[in-house]
N, C-alpha and C positions, 0 to 999 in steps of 0.2 A: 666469413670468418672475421672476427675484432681482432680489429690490433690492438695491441697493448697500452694503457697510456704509462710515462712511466717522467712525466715532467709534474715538476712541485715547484711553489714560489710560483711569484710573476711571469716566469720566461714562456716562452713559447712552448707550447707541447709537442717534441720532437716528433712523435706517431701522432699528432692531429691530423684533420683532414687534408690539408693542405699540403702537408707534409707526406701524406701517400699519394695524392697525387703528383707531386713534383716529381717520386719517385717511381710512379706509372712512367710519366709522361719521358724519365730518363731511359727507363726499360725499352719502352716504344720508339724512340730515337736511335736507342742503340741498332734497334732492329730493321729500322727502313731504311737507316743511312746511308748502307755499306749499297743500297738498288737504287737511289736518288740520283739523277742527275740535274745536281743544283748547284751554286756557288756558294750556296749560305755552309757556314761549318755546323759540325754535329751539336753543340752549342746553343746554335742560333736554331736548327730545325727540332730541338728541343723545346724552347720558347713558343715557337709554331705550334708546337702540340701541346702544350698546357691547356689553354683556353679549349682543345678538341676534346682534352682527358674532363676538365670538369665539365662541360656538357654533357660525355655520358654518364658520370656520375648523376647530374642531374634528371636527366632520362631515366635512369636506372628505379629511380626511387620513384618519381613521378606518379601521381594517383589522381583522376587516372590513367593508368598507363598507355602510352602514345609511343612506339617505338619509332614513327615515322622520319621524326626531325633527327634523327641519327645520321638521315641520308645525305644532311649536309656535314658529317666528319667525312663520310667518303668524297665529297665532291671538293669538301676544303682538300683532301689528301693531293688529288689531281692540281687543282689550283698550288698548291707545293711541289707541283714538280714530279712526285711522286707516281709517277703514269705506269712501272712496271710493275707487271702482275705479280711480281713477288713479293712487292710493297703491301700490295690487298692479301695476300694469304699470312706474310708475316705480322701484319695488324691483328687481322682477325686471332691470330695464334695468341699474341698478348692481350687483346679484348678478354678471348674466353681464358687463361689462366688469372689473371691477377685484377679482372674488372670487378669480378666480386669480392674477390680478396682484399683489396686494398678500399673499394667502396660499400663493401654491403654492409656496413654501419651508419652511411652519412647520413639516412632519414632520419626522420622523428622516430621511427624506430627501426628494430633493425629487421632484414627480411629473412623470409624464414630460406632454408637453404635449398630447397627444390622449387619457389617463388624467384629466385635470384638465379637461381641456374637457366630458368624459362626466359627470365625477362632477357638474360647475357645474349641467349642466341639468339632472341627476336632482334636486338639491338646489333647482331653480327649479319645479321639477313638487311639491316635496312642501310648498315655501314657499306655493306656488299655492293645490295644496290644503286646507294649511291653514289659512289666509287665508279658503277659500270655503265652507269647513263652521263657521270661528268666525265670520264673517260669515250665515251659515244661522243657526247656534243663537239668535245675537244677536236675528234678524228674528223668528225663529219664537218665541221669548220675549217679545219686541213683539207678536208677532198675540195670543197670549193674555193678555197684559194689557188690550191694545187690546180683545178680544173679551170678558173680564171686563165691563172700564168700561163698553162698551156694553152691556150687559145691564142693569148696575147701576143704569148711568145712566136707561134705561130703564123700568127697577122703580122706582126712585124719583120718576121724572117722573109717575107716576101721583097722588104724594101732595104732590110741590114742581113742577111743572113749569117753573115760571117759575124757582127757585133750581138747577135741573140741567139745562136745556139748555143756556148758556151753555158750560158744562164740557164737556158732550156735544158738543156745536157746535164746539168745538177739538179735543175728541180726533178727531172726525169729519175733517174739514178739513186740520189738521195733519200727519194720520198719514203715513210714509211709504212706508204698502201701501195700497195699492188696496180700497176698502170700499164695498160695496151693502148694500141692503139692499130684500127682494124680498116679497113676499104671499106665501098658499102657491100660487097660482097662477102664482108664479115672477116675476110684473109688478116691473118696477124701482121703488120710491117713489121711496129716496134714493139718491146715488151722489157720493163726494166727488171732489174735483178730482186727485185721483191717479190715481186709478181711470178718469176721464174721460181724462186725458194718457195713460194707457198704452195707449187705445185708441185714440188718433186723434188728442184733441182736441176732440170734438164730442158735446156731453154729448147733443143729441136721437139719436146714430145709437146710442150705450150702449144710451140709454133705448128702442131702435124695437122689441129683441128681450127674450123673456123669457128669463131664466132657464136654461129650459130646451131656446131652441135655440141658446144655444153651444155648438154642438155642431163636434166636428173628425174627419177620419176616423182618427187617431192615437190618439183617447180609447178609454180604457180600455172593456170591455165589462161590467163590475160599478158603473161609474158611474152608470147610470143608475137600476141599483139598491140604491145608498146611495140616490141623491136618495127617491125612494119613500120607504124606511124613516123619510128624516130629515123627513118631511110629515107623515106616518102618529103622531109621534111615539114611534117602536119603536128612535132614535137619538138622541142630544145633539148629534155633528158626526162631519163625520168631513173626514180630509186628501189630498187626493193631487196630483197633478204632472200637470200636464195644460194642453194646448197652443188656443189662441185665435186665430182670425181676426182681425187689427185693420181698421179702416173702406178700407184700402187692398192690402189683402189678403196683407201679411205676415204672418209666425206670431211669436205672444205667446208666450213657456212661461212657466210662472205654477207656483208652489206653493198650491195652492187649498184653505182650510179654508170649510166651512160649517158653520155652527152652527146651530142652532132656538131661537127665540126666544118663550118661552110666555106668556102673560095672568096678569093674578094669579090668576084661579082655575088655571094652569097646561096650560091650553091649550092646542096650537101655535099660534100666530100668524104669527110670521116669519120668514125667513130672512134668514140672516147670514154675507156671501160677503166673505172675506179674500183678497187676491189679491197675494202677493208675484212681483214680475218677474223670472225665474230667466233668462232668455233670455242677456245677458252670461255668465253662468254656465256654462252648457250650452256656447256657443260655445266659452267657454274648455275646457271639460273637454273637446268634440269637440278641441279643435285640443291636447290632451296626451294624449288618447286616440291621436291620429293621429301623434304626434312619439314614441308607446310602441310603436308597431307598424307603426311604416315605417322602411327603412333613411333613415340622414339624408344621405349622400353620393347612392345611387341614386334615392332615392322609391320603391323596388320596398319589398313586403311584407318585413317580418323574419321573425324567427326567431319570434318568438311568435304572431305572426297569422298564419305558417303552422301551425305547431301547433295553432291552434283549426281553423286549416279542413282539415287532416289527422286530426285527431280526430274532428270534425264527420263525413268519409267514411269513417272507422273504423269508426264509429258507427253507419251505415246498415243497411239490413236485410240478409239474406243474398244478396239479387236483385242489390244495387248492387255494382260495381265499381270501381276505383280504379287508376292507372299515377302512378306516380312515379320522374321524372326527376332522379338526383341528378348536378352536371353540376360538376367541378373544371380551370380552367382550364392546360394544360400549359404548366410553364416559365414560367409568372409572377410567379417570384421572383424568376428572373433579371431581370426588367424592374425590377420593386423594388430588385434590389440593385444593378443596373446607372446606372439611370436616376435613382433615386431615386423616394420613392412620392406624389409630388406628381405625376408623369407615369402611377405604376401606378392612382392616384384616377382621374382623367382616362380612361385605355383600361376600369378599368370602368364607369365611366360610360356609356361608349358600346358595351358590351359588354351592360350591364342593358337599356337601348335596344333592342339588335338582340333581346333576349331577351326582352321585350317584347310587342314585332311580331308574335314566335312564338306565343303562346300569348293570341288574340283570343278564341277557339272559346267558347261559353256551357261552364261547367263546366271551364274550365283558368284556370289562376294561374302566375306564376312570383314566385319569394322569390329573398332572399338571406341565407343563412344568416352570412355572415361571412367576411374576407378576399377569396380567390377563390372561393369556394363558393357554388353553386346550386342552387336542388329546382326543377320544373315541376312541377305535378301539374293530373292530367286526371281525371276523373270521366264516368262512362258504362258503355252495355251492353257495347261492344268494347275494352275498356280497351286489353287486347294491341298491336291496331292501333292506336287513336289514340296510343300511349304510343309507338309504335315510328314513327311518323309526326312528332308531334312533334319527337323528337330528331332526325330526319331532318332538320325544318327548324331547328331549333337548330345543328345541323353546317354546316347550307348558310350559315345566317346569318352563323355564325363564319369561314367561310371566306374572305371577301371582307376585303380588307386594311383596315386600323384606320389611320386618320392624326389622330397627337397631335403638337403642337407640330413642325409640317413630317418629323414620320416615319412611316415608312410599315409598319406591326405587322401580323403575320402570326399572328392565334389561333387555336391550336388546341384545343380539350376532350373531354375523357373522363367519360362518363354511366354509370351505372348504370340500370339500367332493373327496380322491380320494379312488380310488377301480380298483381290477386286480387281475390279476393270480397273485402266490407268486414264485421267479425265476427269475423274469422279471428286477424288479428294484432295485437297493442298499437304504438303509435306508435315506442316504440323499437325493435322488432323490424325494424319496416317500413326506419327510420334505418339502422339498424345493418346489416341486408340490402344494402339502395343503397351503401351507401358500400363495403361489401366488394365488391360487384359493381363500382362504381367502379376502385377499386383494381387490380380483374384485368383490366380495358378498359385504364388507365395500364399493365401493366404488358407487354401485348401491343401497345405502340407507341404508344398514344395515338391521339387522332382518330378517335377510335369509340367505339360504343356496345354494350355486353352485357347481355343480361337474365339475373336471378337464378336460379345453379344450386343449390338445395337441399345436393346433395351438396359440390359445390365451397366453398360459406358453410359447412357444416358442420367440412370442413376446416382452413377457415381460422380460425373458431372454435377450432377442437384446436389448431393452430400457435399462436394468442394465446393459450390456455390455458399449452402448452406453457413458451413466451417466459416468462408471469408466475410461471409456477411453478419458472425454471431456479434464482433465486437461494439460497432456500430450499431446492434439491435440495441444492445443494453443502454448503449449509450441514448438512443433517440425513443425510450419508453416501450419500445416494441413487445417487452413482455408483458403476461398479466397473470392472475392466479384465480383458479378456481377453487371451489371447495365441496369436501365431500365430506356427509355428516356423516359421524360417528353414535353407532346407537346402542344404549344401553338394554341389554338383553331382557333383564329382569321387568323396569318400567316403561320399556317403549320410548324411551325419551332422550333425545339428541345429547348427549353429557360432551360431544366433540367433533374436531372437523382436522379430515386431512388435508394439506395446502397442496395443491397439483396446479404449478408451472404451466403456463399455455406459451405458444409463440404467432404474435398476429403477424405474418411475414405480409410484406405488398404483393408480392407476386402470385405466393404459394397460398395464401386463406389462415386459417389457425392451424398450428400444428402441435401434436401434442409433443411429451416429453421424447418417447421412445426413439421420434427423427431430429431430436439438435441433443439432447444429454449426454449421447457418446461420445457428437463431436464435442460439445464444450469440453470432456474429462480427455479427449484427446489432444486437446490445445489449450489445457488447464486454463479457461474461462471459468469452467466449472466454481473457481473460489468465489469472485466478483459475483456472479450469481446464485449462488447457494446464499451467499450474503446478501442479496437484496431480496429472495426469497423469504427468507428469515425475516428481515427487517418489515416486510410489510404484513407476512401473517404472524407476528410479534403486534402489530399493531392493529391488525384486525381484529385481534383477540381482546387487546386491550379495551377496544370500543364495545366487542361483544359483551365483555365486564361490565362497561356502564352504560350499557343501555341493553339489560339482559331480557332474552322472552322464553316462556316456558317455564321460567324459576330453577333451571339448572344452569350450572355451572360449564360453558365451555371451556377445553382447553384444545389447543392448538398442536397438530402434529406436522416435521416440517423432516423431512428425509436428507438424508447423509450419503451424499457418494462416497467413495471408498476415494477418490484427490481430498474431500477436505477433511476427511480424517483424518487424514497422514496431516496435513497442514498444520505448521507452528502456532497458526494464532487461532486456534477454533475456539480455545474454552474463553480467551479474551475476549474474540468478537462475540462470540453465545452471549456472556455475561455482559457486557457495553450495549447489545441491543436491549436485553431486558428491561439495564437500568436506563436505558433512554425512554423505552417506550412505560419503564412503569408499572410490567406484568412479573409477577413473582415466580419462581423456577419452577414451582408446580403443575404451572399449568404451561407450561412448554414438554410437549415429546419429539425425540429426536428417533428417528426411525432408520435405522441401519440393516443393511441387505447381511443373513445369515453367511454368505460367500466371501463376501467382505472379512468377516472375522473367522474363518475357517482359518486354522493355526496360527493367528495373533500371536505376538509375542508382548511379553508386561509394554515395552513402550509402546506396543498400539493403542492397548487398552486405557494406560494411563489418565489422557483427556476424557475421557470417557467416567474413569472411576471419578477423576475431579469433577465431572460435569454433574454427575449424580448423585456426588457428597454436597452439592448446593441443592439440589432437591429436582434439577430436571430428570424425568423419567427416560428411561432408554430402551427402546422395543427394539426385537429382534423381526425383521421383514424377510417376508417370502421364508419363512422357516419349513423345514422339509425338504426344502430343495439344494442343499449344501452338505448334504451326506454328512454331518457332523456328528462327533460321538455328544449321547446325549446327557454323557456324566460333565461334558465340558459350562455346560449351564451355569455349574455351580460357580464357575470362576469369571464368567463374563458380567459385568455390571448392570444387567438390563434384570427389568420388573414387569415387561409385557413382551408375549411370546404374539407375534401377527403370522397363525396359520395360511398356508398357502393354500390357493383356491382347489389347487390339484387333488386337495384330500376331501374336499366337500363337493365337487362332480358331481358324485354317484349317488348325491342327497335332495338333488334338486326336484325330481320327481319320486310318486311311490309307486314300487316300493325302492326302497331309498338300498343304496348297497349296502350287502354287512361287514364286506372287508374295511369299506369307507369307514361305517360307521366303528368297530373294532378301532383301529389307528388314529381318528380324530379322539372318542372315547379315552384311550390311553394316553394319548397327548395331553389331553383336559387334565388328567389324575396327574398326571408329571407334574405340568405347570403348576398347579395348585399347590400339591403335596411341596415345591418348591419356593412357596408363595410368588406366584410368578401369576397375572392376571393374562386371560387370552382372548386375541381379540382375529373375529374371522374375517377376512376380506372374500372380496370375488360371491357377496351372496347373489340370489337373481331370482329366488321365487320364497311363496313363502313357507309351502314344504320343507325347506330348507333352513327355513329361519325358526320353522317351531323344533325340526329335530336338534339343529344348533343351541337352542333355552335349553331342550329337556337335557343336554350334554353338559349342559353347567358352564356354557360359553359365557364370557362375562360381556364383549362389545362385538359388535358387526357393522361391515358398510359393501355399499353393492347398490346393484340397480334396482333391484328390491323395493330399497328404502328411496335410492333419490342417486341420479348420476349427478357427477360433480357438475356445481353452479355457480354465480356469483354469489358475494354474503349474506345478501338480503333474502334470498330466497333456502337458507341452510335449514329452519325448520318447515319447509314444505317436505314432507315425506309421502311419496306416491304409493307406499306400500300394494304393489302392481307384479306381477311377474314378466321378466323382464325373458324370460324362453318358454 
């Protein structure tokens, strides 16, 4: 939230930055003061937290983001005195109210409101922690002191005792850990009043047990033998973390040092049991443990507590298996962009729910990885089946209509499904497998599920290979162009060439259009290269102009994806290559897919009518295959109809089909009657090329005459059957 600015003139701007954090930094004072046991006034531990407040500010905005150094406000807090745990939960209360409030403008820009709410409680976790390790150091610097004095005290009572017990008798009583002190038979002598309070209250119930049977089934299994060694005197202490019975049968957790306590001839004597109360602690760390590894909207496992328990069955021996269900909700943006995603919160919510339900089984889970995004994972002997069961009931679940705010949501989702021995694959593989498998369930209609096909991920692997490698092809020359002559029906004679894209990849060999032009029009490279395509059979053309063979006239066809149609600068760049290269509009044809223009609207057509009012020619490609009405001809801009090979098939040997020939026949009489010239592709014999003459075709190209080559070789025509 912005605060308002609302200072003019020179003066200072009351709501600048500084000025909300002063007024953090008062809020925060107010709040720890009244649980501080310090000398300083509210005032001065006001002062103290300024310099805390703009830190987290600075944190706050931070890129990139590091919530770690936070962990020194909490350990500044202790260093202030500040050591009651009310101090740490009253912080954290005014961190997450007013640290976005009053900060989340101070960057270069301002954060968006659910980037600011994430960063706050990261920043409340590291405050936390810090807080509860300089709060540890603090204690445990106390036990040792504590555990000094009392030895000393001790050793010296044996020569003053009347001049050091008194001393011993405070530090005893006063401390604010918990201190026994036991035989070596473990029996309680003494036990101070802290020590008594963290168990109960009841110093006879301390006193009933020795020693050594506080015992818990959580304790460690080397504990019992520290105790040994530290009897034996083969130790001086030792510390560890370890959980207690109280007289009512809740659990203590306790940081527990024991020392030995020797005679003056050095003896062992006693023992010396320090018992700091970690239990608040623990709780707290369980409930940031739990808020680091659950989604906060769903309560389903995140991202990272799935990856320990996906690693975990990684991990397993060769014998185990694993199925992983990775599940992306279809069309769920639309509901975000539609509805807004205070509504998209809500349906998953109750999406996480159904999902849930599904996966009870001992050895299944479901996460959320994030946005729409789901994993189930199942563990077992038959992975296959329960993995393909699962999603089975994940589909069912999803099917039954969704009601948020009185509407009634119809989800659907598409899963990946992979499964295997555990050993085999690293956790990204596993990822990266599902989610391609995903992919190919979306894109076979959604509402189903696929398991992972080796070959098929393989592919699609090369395709993103391909995609990331296109940009730097362009750049490092890696394309080239072949050409394929265009021949005139009537004299046999090459009158032109179509320019066909090659890609020389290093790895892959050449490859033709059909494996990199989807990706280019998929990560609209397509423009940059449609344009150097251009550019160079613009200039091939122009050469073939002056240094002509055959004595006809070529001209150049150079094809049109459906991205640079649409593109603002086609008839500019068309018209800029020409006049660079010097070739006049005539002899440039731009060849457009009939698909492409199936229900154009005037702005499609537009660059097109301009392109053709300068005299470049405009063919309609692959016609026949775009189910188009054929009255729409009369309004599209183009002058050459380029039949699809699908309709001359049944020409290539005799006797040649009559439906074939019926439908190319009529085609022919359109075109014309529409002055519309036609040119056939896909020829391959030469049965096919005299019934295409006697049909009154005007140009053809095909294996027939010559598969696309380099320039030089454009009038060799092998006139050969190529089936």
């Amino acid at each position: 939230m912005k605060a308002p600015s609302q200072a003019t003139g020179p003066t200072a701007d009351p709501d600048g930055l500084e000025d909300r954090l002063r007024r953090f930094a008062t809020i925060w004072s107010r709040a720890v003061f009244p649980v501080t046991a310090t000398s300083l006034t509210r005032a001065e531990v006001e002062e103290h937290l300024l310099p805390l407040a703009r830190r987290l500010c600075t944190l706050l905005h931070a890129r990139p983001f590091d919530p770690g150094p936070a962990q020194d406000v909490g350990a500044a807090l202790i260093e202030a005195h500040c050591t009651d745990p009310e101090a740490l939960t009253r912080t954290l209360g005014v961190i997450d109210a007013y640290l976005v409030l009053y900060c989340g403008d101070a960057g270069a820009e301002e954060l968006p409101v659910e980037d600011g709410r994430t960063r706050c409680t990261r920043l409340q976790h590291a405050v936390a922690a810090g807080f509860s390790q300089g709060l540890r150091d603090r204690t445990l610097a106390e036990q040792e002191a504590v555990a000094s004095s009392s030895l000393a005290a001790r050793t010296d009572a044996l020569h003053a005792l009347h001049a050091t017990e008194t001393r011993l008798r405070a530090v005893f009583e006063g401390a604010a850990i918990g201190i026994g002190i036991a035989d070596l038979d473990g029996t309680l002598v003494e036990v101070n009043e802290t020590l008594t309070r963290m168990f109960g209250g009841l110093e006879h119930h301390v006193r009933a047990k020795k020693i050594t049977e506080w015992t818990h089934p959580e304790d460690r299994p080397h504990i019992g033998q520290l105790y040994r060694e530290l009897k034996r005197g083969e130790r001086e202490h030792f510390r560890v973390e370890k959980p207690f019975f109280r007289t009512d049968g809740t659990v203590l957790w306790t940081n527990l040092t024991m020392s030995l306590l020797r005679d003056p001839e050095g003896r062992p004597q006693y023992l010396l049991a320090l018992l700091e109360d970690t239990t608040e602690r623990r709780l707290l760390n369980l409930r940031l443990r739990y808020e680091a590894t659950h989604d906060a909207l769903t309560g389903l496992p995140n991202r990272t507590l799935f990856f320990e328990r996906l690693e975990k069955a990684l991990a397993g021996s060769g014998t185990s298996r694993f199925g992983l269900c990775y599940l992306d909700l279809d069309g769920f943006k639309a509901i975000n962009d539609s509805l807004g995603h205070a509504t998209g919160d809500r349906l998953l919510v109750e999406v996480a729910d159904r999902l849930q339900s599904c996966a009870t089984a001992p050895g299944e889970m479901v996460a959320r990885l994030g946005g729409d995004e789901f994993v189930a994972l199942t563990t077992g002997s038959e992975s296959e089946c329960e993995a393909r069961e699962l999603a089975s009931r994940i589909l069912g679940a999803l099917g039954a209509p969704i009601l948020v705010d009185g509407r009634e949501f119809t989800v659907r989702g598409s899963i990946g499904i992979v499964e295997g021995c555990s050993g085999e694959r690293t956790t990204a593989e596993v990822l990266r497998s599902a989610d391609i498998t995903m992919y190919r369930a979306k894109a076979q209609g959604g509402n189903r599920y696929e398991f992972a096909d080796p070959e098929l991920e393989a592919s699609a692997i090369t395709r993103h290979g391909l995609t990331t490698a296109l940009p730097a092809a362009l750049e490092r020359g890696e394309f080239f162009i072949e050409y394929q002559p265009l021949v005139h029906m009537g004299d046999g004679r090459v009158h032109g060439a179509e320019a066909l894209v090659r890609w020389s990849h290093p790895q892959h060999g050449i490859l033709g259009p059909d494996q990199f032009i989807p990706l280019a029009e998929h990560t609209g490279l397509i423009v940059p290269l449609g344009r150097w395509v251009l550019q160079e059979a613009v200039r091939q053309a122009r050469y073939w102009q002056e240094h002509p063979v055959g004595g006809a006239p070529v001209r150049i066809n150079v094809n049109l994806s459906p991205t640079q149609l649409q593109h603002p600068g086609l008839v500019k760049d068309t018209v800029a290559v020409l006049e660079g290269a010097g070739l006049e509009p005539g002899a440039l044809c731009l060849e457009v897919t009939e698909s492409a223009l199936i229900g154009a609207d005037e702005g499609l057509l537009r660059p097109l009518r301009q392109l053709a009012e300068l005299g470049v020619d405009i063919a309609l490609d692959d016609f026949g295959t775009g189910y188009s009405n054929l009255a729409n001809l009369r309004r599209l801009p183009v002058s050459i109809l380029k039949l699809d090979r699908s309709f001359t098939k049944g020409m290539q040997h005799a006797p040649v089909d009559p439906v074939d020939l019926k439908i190319v026949e009529g085609i022919v009489s359109l075109a014309h009657s529409l002055e519309l010239a036609v040119t056939v592709e896909g020829v391959e014999t030469g049965v096919q090329a005299d019934q295409l003459r006697e049909l009154g075709c005007d140009t053809a190209q095909g294996w027939y005459y010559a598969r696309p080559g380099p320039p030089d070789q454009l009038h060799a025509l092998s006139l050969a059957d190529a089936v």
